[in-house]
N, C-alpha and C positions, 0 to 999 in steps of 0.2 A: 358511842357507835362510830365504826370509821368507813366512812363511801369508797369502800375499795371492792374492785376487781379481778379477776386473773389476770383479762389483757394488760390492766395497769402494772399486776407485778411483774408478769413476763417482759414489759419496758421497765421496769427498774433494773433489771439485769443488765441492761445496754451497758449505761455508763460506769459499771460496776467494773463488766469483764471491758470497756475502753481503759480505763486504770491499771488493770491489771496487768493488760498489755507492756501499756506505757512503763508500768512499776520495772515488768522482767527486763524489758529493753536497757531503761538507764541501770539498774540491779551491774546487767552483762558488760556494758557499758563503759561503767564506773568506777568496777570493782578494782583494777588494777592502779588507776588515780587516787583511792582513796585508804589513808591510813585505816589500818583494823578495823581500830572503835567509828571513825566516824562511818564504814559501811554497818557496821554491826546496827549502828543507828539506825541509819538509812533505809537499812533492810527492815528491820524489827517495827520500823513506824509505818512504810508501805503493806506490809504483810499485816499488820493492823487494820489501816484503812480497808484495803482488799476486802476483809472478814469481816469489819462492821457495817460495810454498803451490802455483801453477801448474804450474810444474817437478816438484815432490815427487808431487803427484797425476798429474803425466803418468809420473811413474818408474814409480809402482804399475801403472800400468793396463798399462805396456811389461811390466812383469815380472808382473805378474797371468795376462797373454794369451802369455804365453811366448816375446815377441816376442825380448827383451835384456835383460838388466842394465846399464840406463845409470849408473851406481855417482856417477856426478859429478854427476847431478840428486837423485842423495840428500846425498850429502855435504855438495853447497853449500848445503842446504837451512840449518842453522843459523847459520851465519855468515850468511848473505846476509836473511835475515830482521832477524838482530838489530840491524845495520846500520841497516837500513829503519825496525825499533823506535825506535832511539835515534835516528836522523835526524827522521823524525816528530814523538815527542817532542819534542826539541828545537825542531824548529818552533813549536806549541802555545806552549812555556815562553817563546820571543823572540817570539811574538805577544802574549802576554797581560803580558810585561816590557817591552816597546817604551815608549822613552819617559820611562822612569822614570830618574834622577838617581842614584841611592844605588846604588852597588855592594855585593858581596859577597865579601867574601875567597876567595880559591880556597884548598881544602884540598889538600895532596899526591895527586896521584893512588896508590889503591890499587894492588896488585899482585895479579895474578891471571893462575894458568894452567890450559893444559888449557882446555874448553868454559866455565871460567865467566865467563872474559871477555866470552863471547857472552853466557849465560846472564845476567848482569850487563846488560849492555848491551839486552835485550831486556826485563828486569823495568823497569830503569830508564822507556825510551823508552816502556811501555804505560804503565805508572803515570802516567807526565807525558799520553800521549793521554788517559786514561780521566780525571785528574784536572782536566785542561783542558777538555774538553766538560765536564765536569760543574760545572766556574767557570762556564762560559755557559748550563748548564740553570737553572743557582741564579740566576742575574740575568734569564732568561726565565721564572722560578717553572715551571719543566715539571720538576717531583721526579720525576715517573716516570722520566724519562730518564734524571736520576740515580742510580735504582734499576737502569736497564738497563745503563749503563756497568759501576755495580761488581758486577753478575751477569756481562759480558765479560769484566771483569779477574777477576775469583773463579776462571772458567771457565778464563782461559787461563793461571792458578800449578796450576789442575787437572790440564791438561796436560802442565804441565811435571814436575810429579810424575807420571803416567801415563806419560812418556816416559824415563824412570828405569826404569821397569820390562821386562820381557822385550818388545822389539821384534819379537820374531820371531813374538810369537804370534797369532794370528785375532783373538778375544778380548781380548782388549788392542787392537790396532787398530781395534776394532770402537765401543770403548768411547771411545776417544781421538777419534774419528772424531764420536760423537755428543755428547761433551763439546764438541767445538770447532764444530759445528753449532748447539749451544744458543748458545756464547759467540758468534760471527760472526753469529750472529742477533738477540742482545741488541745488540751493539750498531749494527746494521743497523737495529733497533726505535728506537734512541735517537737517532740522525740523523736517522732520519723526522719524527721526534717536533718535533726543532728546526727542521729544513728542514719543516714545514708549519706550524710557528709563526713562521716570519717570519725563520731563521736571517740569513739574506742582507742583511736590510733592519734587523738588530738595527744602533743605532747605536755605532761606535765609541768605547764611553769603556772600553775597556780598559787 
């Protein structure tokens, strides 16, 4: 049994549609900076995320209001994000490497089971987001921005610890809920920040 509420799920929606915002803005942003595949990326791993914070808070509000337990808009919630994460990411990484000559040795892929494959795969693909806008705040001099991304990322290894802990309770949810509203918000603050300094029209010398 999960301690959830409507008012709870109606605030999970905050930082959902904060993302989403933030997704369309860099989406508009970036798209002429970045080779094909790497927006094809970019796109297809935000529009992920979008869908799996969407879904998770539509679970809550079905089972808040005692309508159902749709158990497969929770479940998918972590794979289908982290996906989104590393997809994302990657986008970022082959936008801001486009170009460049000198490869990099591939190391063995590690081995990982259980959720940390996702788990993995979602620190990955945020770090390479939060790291990449913050390559472009540093060369726009908007330091704040780069303050707001790694207050995002801080917020969302917050959550992941938060989400280790008892799921089932109010209070934990509640808490989880406002950590990731602070984080969806920073970095919503951090996109505005570059999208009203000129993101679009920054010239590509990436």
């Amino acid at each position: 049994m999960y301690d959830v509420s409507v008012p709870m799920a109606l605030v999970d929606y905050i930082p959902v549609l904060f993302f989403g915002w933030a997704a369309v803005l860099l989406q508009r942003d970036l798209y002429g900076k970045m080779p094909k595949y790497a927006f094809a990326c970019f796109a297809a791993g935000t529009i992920d995320i979008f869908t799996a914070g969407f879904l998770k808070a539509t679970w809550k509000l079905l089972y808040g209001a005692g309508i159902c337990d749709f158990r497969l808009l929770n479940s998918m919630f972590l794979p289908t994000q982290s996906l989104g994460f590393l997809l994302a990411g990657l986008g970022i990484v082959l936008m801001l490497t486009a170009g460049r000559k000198k490869t990099l040795a591939v190391a063995p892929p590690p081995v990982f089971s259980g959720s940390m494959l996702f788990i993995s795969m979602m620190v990955l693909g945020l770090g390479a987001v939060c790291t990449g806008l913050s390559v472009l705040a540093a060369r726009m001099k908007k330091h704040s921005a780069i303050a707001l991304f790694v207050l995002s990322f801080l917020c969302s290894m917050g959550m992941g610890y938060l989400s280790s802990r008892d799921g089932t309770s109010a209070a934990v949810n509640w808490i989880e809920q406002g950590v990731n509203c602070v984080g969806q918000g920073a970095m919503l603050c951090g996109v505005l920040v570059l999208h009203k300094a000129g993101l679009r029209d920054l010239k590509n010398e990436i």
